[in-house]
C-alpha positions, 0 to 999 in steps of 0.5 A: 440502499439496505446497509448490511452486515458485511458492508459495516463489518467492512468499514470497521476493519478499515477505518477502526470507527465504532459500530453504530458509527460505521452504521450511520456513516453508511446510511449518510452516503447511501452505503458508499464505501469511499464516501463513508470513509470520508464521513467518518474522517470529517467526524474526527471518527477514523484516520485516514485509510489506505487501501493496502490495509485491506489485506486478505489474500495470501502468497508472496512478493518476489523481488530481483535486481541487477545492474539498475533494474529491479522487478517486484511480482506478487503471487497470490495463494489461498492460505498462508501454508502454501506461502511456506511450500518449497516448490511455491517458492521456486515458483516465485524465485524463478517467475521473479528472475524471468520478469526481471530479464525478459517482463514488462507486464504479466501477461509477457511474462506468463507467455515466457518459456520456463524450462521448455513450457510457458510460466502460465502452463509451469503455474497451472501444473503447480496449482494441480500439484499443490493443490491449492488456487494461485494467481500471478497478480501483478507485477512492478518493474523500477529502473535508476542508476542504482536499484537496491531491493529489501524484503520485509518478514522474508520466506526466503531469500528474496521473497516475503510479505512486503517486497520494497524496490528504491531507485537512486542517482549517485555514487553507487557504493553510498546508494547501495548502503543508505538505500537500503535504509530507505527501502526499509524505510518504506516498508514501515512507512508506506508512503503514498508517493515520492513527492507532492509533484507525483502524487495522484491528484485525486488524492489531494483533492479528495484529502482537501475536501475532507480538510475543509470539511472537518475545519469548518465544521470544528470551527462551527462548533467551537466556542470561540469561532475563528474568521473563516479566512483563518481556516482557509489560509493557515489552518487548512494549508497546515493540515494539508502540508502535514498530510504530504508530510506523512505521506510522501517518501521525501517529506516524511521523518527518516526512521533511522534518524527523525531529525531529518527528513528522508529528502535531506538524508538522501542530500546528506549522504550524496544521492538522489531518490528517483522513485521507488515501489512498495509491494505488499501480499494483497493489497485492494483484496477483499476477504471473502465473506463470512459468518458475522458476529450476531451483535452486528446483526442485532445493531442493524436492527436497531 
């Protein structure tokens, strides 16, 4: 397969690797994204990468709760301008508000009525009246005996780049306070999943094999070699323990006090988290191509 530009521009961005690296990775994998990624990991070449930090459109989150029941809707715009547009963000306050009362999916709720016409005809005249493409992209919809919501880089008023929604159990006025610094919590954090036991299993397996992979490779070229059922039994586990450590909401370190981690802060302060939802502008959107740097060109021929 032809490795191009765009394809080791691409893997740079994500992964943060070096050029000819990223080349390489690219040519071991017969130019699989995914795999290449994996590729440079078990090199010690990139940290692990999320898909949500390929970011490229613009627009906001909107977020809506009452009475334990919260909604998180992303609508997308071509430029960041119109995210800054008056009329763009009634748009999301009022599509946010009809998905929290009457929404279980986008397609519901773009066949609801907004002022005696549909929320897709209201957002195909808002789209000739601007100017400018937009997409009513997906929603989130999160439910517990509390709901506290948090905007990060707000626009306005319940909207922004990063709409968080944290479901608890337990008393209500010490779940709206301490949820609130859970929600901004996940918003700095991006946690992949709540726990180990909801975490997709795809992923956990995809992560071992990159363990296993970098271990004994490391190992092969140590000096002093370990026996392989040490690899296998402390440093492999280890790694994996640290991995859901980083990346699940109650296994990682609380912000607010690292001491103790988001589980036992939620114990301490007599709640239970349920779930929760982190919303951010275009996650998995890719950027549209565009011209790329000759010295990618001139690596490439190399």
């Amino acid at each position: 397969m032809t490795i191009t530009a765009q394809m080791v521009k691409e893997l740079r961005e994500t992964t943060g690797a070096g050029m000819m690296d990223a080349k390489k990775a690219l040519t071991e994998t017969d130019g699989d994204m995914e795999a290449a990624i994996d590729w440079l990991r078990t090199k010690g070449l990139a940290k692990a990468a999320k898909k949500a930090d390929r970011v490229a459109a613009e627009g906001l989150i909107g977020v809506a709760v009452t009475n334990g029941k919260g909604v998180a809707i992303e609508i997308n715009s071509e430029t960041d301008f119109v995210a800054k547009n008056a009329d763009f963000q009634a748009l999301v306050r009022d599509i946010a508000n009809i998905a929290l009362t009457t929404g279980d999916s986008v397609e519901v709720v773009k066949a609801a009525h907004l002022n005696g016409k549909t929320v897709e005809s209201v957002l195909t005249e808002a789209i000739a009246r601007i100017g400018e493409n937009m997409n009513f992209r997906r929603m989130h919809i999160l439910e517990g005996d509390t709901v506290v919501s948090y905007v990060h880089n707000a626009a306005a008023e319940g909207m922004g780049k990063i709409g968080v929604l944290v479901a608890l159990n337990g008393p209500a006025d010490k779940a709206a306070e301490i949820g609130r610094q859970f929600a901004m919590h996940i918003a700095a954090t991006s946690p992949l999943s709540l726990s180990e036991a909801t975490m997709d299993p795809s992923v956990l397996e995809r992560e071992l094999a990159v363990q296993t992979a970098k271990a004994l490779e490391e190992n092969a070229s140590s000096a002093k070699p370990k026996p392989e059922q040490v690899i296998h039994n402390n440093i492999i586990p280890g790694r994996m323990k640290k991995f859901l450590a980083e990346n699940t909401l109650l296994g990682q370190a609380f912000v607010i006090n690292p001491d103790v981690t988001v589980e036992q802060a939620a114990k301490d302060a007599g709640v239970e988290i349920t779930g929760f939802a982190r919303v951010a502008v275009g996650e998995g959107v890719e950027k549209k191509s565009e011209d790329f740097a000759a010295e990618v060109a001139k690596a490439l021929q190399g």
